[in-house]
C-alpha positions as CSV (number, residue, x, y, z in Angstrom):
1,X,-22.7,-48.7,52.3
2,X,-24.2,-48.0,55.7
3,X,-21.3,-45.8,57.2
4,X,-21.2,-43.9,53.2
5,X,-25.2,-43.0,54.1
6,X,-24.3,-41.8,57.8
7,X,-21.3,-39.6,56.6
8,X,-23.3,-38.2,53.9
9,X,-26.1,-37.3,56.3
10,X,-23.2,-36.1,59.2
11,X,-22.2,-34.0,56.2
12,X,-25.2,-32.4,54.6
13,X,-26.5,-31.6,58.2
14,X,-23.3,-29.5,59.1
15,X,-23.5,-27.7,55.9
16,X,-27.0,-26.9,56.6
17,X,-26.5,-25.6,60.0
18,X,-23.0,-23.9,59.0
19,X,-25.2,-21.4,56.4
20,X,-27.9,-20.9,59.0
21,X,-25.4,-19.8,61.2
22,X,-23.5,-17.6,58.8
23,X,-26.9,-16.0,57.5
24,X,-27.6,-14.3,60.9
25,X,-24.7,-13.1,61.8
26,X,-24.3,-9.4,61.5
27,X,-20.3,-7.5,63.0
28,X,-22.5,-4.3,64.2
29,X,-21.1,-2.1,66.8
30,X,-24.2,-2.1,68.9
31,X,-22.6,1.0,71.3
32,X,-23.3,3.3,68.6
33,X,-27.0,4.0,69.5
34,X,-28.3,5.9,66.5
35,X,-31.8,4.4,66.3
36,X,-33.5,3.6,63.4
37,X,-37.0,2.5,62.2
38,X,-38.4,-0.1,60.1
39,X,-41.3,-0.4,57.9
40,X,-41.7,-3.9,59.9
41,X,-42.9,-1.1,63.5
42,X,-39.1,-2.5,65.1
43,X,-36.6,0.3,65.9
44,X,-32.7,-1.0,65.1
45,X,-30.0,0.2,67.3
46,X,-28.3,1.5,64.2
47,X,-28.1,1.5,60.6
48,X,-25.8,-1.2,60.5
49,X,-28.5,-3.5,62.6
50,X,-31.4,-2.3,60.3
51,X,-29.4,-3.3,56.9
52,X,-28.4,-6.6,58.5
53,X,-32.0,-7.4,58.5
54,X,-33.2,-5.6,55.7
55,X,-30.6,-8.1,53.8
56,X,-32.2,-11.3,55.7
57,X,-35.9,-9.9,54.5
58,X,-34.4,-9.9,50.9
59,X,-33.3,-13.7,51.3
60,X,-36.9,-14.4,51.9
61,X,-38.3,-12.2,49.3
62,X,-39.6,-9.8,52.1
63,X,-39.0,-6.0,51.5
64,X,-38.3,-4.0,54.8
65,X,-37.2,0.2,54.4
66,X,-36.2,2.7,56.8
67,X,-38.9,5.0,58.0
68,X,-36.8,7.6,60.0
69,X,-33.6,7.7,61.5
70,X,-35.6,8.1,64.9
71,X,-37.5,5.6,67.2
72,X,-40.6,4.4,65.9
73,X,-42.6,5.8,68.9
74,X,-41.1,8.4,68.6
């Protein structure tokens, strides 16, 4: 009964990290440097980068949008 509660605990935990993990990763080309801006002040390499995040926000129940298609100092 022991080793039954240790391998459920070895399992849950892997699971748990494996959709952390798989939650953050984002395939963007980060050499194509067409900078965008958030609504959150952060300018994204590209628009790939910005609708990563923008999908991560959503998990959470944030909203984040796309000011310009520029730096946001700029």
């Amino acid at each position: 009964m022991k080793y039954l509660i240790i391998l459920l605990f070895i399992i849950l935990s892997l699971s748990a990290l494996m959709s952390v993990t798989q939650a953050i990763y984002c395939p963007c080309d980060l050499k194509n440097k067409k900078p965008v801006c958030g609504s959150n002040g952060i300018t994204y390499v590209n628009r790939c980068e910005f609708e990563c995040t923008q999908r991560e926000y959503r998990k959470l129940g944030r909203v984040l949008n796309s000011v310009k298609d520029a730096p946001c100092d700029a």
